[in-house]
N, C-alpha and C positions, 0 to 999 in steps of 0.2 A: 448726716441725714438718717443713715441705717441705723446709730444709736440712739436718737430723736426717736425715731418709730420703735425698737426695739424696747426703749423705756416705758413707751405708751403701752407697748405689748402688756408687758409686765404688772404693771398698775393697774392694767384693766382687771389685770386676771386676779387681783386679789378680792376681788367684787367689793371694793369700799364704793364705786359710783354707783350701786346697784340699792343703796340707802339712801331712799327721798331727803330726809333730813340733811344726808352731807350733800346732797346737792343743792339746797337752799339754801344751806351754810355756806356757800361758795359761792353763789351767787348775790348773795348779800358781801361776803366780801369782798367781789368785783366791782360791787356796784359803789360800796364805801371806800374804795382805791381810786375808779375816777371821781367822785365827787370831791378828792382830798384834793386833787389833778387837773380840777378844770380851769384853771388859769396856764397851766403847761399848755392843753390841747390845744386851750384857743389860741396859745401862742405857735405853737406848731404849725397848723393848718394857716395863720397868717403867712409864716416864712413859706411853707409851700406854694401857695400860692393867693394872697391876701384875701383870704377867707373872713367877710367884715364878723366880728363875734357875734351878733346875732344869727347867721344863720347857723357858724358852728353851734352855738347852744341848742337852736330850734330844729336843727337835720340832723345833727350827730348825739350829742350828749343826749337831751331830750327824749329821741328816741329809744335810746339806749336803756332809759332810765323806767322808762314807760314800760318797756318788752321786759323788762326784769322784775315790776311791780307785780305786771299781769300773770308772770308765772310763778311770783310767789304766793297771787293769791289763788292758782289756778291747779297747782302743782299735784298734790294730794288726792284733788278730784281724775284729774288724767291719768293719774299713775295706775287707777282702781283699775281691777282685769273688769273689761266687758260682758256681760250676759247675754247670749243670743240663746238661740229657743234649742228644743230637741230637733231629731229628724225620724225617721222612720228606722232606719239602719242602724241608728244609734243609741234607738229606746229601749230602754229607761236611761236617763244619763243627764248630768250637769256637760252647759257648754261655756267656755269663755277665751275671750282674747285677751291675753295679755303682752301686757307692751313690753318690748326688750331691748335696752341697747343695741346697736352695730358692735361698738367696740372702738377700735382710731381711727378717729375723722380726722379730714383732713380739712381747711376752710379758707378757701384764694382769694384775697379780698381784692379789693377794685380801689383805684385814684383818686376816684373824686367827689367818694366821701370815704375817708381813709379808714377813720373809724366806726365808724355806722356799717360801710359793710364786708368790713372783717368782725367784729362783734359783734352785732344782732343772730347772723348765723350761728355764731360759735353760740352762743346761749340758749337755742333749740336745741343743739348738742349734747350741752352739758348737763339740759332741765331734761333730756332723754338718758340721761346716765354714762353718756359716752363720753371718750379721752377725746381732747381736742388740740391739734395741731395747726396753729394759723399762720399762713403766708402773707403776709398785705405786701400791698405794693411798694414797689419800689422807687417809682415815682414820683409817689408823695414821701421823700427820706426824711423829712424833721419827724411827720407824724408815725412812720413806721419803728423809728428807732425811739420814739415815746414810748411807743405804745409794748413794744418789745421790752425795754427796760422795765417796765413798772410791772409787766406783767410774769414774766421772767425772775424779778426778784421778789415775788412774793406768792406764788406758785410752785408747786412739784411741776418738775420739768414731766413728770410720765401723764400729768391730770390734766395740765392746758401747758402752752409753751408757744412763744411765737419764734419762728424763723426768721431771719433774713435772708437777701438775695435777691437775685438777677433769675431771668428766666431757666437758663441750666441750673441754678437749684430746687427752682420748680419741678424742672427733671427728673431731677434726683429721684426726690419726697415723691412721685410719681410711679417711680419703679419697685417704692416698699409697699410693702403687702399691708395696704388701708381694708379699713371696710365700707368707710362711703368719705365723697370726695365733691365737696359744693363749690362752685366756681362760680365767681360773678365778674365779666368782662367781656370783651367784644368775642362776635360770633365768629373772627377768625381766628384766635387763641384759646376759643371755648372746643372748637372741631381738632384741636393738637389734644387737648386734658382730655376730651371724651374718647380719643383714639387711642391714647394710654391710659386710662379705665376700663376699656375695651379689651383688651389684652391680659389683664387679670382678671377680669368679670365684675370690676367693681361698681357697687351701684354709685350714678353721680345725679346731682341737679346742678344745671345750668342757667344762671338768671342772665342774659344775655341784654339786645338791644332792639335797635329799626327806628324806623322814621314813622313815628307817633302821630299821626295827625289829630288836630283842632276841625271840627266841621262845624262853621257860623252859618246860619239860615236866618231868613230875612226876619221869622218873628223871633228870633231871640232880642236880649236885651242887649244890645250893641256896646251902651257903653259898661257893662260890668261883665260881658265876654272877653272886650278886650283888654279891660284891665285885670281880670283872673288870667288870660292867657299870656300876658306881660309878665307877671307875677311868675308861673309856673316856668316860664321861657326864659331867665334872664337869673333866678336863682342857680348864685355857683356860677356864674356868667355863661349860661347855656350849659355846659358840664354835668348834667344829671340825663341818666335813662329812660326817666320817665317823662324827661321834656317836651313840653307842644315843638316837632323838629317843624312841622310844615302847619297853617292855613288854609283848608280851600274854603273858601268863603263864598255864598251866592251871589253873583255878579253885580244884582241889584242893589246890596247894601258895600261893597266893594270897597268904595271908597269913605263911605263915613264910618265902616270897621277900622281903616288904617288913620280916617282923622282921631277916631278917637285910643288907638293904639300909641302913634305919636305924640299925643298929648298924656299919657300916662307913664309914659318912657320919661317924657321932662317932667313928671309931678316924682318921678321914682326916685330919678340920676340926677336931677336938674339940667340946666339947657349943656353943661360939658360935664358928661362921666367918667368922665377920669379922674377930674375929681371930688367924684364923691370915693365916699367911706365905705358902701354900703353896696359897691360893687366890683367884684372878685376878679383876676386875672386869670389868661390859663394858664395852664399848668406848666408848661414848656416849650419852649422856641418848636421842636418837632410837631407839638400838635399845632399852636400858632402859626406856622405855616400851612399845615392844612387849611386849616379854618377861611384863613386870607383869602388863599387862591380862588377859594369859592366864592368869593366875593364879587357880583359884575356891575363892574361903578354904571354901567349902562341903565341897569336895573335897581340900583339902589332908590328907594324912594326916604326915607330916614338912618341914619349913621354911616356905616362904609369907611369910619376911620380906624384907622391901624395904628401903633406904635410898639416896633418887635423889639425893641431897649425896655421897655418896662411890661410887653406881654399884655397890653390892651388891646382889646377890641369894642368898637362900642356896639350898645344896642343899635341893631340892622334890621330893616325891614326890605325887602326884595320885592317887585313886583311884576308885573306879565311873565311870568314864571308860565314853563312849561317840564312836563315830565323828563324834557330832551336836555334841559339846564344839566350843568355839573352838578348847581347844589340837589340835586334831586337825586343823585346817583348814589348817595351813600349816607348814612347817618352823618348828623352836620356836628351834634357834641358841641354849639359854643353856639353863640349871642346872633345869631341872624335867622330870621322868621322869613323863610318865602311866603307870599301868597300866590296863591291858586284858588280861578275861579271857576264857578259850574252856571249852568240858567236847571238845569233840571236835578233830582239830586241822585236818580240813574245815573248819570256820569260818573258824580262823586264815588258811588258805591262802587261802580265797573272798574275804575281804575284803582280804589286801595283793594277790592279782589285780584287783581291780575299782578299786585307788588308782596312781597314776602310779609305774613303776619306780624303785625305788630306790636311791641310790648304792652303801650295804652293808645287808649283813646276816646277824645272827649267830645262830647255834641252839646253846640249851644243852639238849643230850641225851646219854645215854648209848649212847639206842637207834641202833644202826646202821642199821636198814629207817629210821628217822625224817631221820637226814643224809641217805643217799643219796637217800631222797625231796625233801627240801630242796631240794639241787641242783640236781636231775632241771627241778622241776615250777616253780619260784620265779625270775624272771627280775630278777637287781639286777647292780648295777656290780663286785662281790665281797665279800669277806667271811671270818668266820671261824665253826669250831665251835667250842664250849666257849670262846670269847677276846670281844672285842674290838678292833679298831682295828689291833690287831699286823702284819697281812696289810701295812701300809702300808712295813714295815720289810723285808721282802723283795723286795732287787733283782731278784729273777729272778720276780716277782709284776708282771706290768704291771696299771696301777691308774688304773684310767676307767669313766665311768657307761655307761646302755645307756639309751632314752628320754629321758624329759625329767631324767633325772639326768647327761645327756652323751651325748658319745662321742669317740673317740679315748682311746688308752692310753698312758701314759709310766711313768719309772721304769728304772734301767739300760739294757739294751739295746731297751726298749723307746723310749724316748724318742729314743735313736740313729736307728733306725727310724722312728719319729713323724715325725724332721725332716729324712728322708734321701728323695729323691727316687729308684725303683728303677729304674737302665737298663738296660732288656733290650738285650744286641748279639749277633748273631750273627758270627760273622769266618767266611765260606765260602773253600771249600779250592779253584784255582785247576785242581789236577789233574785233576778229572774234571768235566764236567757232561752230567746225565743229559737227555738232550733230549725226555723223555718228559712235561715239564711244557710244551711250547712249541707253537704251532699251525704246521701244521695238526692238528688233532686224531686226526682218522679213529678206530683203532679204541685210541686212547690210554685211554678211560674203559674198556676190558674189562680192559684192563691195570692200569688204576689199581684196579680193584678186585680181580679175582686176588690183586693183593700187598699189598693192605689186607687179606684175608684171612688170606695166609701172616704176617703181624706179626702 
């Protein structure tokens, strides 16, 4: 790990990332590596955990491909130093920000999407000129050791380089002297990386999680709430961050929310998902039993089947759910939808106020005073009205938590920014200096302030 960093050191300092061109030249070659590769990934992410190939193309590659399009057609204009105005202290003089690399990053990818979010990060990295060091997870092993070989054997180990390992070589790579370090995974291993970032001072972003709630109200469209919130909930078989984790739905439409949820689950899966094609496993026997346990056959009103020999679980609907439930106690990460209901939507608001901010979250209303209130009063990471998840596909949407669901934002020129250190310079004009800043003072402050007032 100390030569790993030590290489990046090195590389960096000869400033070849510090030329736009070789950084599009690089990212054109990344992007023409996986595209030679994507029958490997989507084989990969099956053996992980049967990941059906559409949604590896449409979650992983896709996006991958998109975020690389946009910075190359983006690159040249962000790179430009910024003009901001004069000041008074400063006049006569040019002002500008220019954007700087960190130098070696570091980039801890996440399970379950292996490649999307070890990649996406690393490429606000790179399209900021910095050396990139990625960890993905180790969880997902076919995809990580992909993704490492290909990357590895056609890259400078000092310019991008992925790692392997287990959590103590996460350690490791933790104790060399980075200059920013993004993580994406649960808020209990996000609070270990930020407490050893803490201790060098290095700057980090955290994309973390929480329990995402869906809010249905009576004038929304019932049946294409719950078939977007089906959609959003059951991709990656529950397994994504941005997942509708909970329902509270207004008590009055309650039950034709979950008739028509039910019936979209068998239009998706057909009447047994197991098997279809077109829906994923988890990941491993360890989270599969979580998952389960949360399971109260009392409260199941659709799925509730299990099978820990092939890592199914089907689409799950729960209901008379209350906050005191297990499944309410913790990010759920897989295939089961509680519902919770409100009569007024005070309640709804009072209680995701009084639980940990949320990553997303989505409102299906028609009512306009109901979004703008949404917005206004509900403090999460972003989200959509009337959708699902979709917000994630918008480059120009930077996309990060707020609490313990994160912070820091990436995503197009977000992410640029993320990894861009901003230098303020002033360049002062040689022709004139006003000597009314300089001591002795005498009656300089009656003057400073007269022309404080004329501006």
């Amino acid at each position: 790990m100390q030569q790993i960093a030590h290489k990046q050191r090195q590389f960096f300092d000869t400033g070849a990332t510090l030329d736009v061109s070789y950084r599009k030249e690089q990212l054109k070659k990344l992007k023409s590596l996986i595209k030679r590769n994507e029958e490997a990934f989507i084989d990969a992410l099956r053996a992980d955990f049967q990941k059906p190939p559409f949604e590896t193309y449409g979650t992983e590659l896709f996006i991958i491909y998109q975020e690389i399009d946009h910075i190359l057609d983006n690159l040249e204009s962000w790179a430009k130093p910024n003009k901001v105005s004069d000041s008074l202290l400063s006049f006569p003089s040019r002002n500008r920000i220019h954007k700087h690399p960190y130098g070696v990053t570091l980039v801890i990818g996440a399970w379950n999407y292996p490649i999307h979010l070890s990649i996406v990060p690393a490429l606000g990295a790179l399209a900021a000129g910095n050396c990139v060091i990625i960890k993905p997870s180790e969880i997902a092993p076919h995809s990580a050791a992909l993704m490492g070989k290909l990357i590895n054997e056609h890259f400078e180990a000092g310019y991008l380089h992925v790692v392997q390992g287990d959590a103590d070589d996460t350690q490791q790579l933790l104790h060399e002297p980075l200059d920013y370090i993004f993580f994406t995974g649960s808020s209990r291993v996000g609070k270990i990386i930020m407490k050893a970032a803490a201790e060098q001072l290095t700057p980090i972003t955290l994309e973390l999680g929480g329990k995402s709630p869906s809010i249905i109200d009576s004038s929304a469209d019932l049946d294409l709430a719950a078939k977007r919130i089906a959609w959003g909930k059951f991709i990656n078989a529950g397994q994504t961050c941005v997942s509708p984790d909970y329902a509270y739905v207004e008590e009055s439409v309650k039950n034709e929310f979950c008739r028509y949820f039910d019936m979209h689950i068998k239009s998706f899966y057909g009447n047994d998902p197991s098997q279809s094609p077109d829906f994923a496993r988890i990941i491993n026997e360890q989270h599969f039993d979580r998952i389960a346990n949360l399971i109260d056959p009392d409260k199941v009103l659709t799925g509730g089947e299990t099978e820990r020999s092939s890592l199914y679980i089907s689409p799950t609907i729960m209901h008379r759910i209350t906050w005191e439930d297990p499944v309410m106690q913790e990010e759920i990460f897989g295939p089961i939808l509680p519902i919770l209901t409100y009569r007024h939507l005070d309640e709804a608001f009072r209680e995701i106020k009084n639980h940990p901010k949320p990553l997303a979250l989505y409102l299906f209303s028609s009512d306009k005073k109901t979004q703008q209130r949404t917005i206004r009063e509900l403090q999460f990471g972003g989200g959509c009205i009337n959708d699902t998840v979709t917000h994630l596909g918008n480059l120009d949407l930077p996309f990060g938590g707020i609490g313990q669901s994160g912070f820091g934002n990436y995503h197009g020129k977000g992410s640029y920014d993320l990894f861009s250190h901003h230098k303020s310079i002033t360049k002062k004009a040689t022709w004139l200096d006003i000597p009314m800043r300089y001591p002795p003072y005498k009656d300089n402050l009656k003057w400073l302030k007269r022309l404080k007032k004329i501006l």
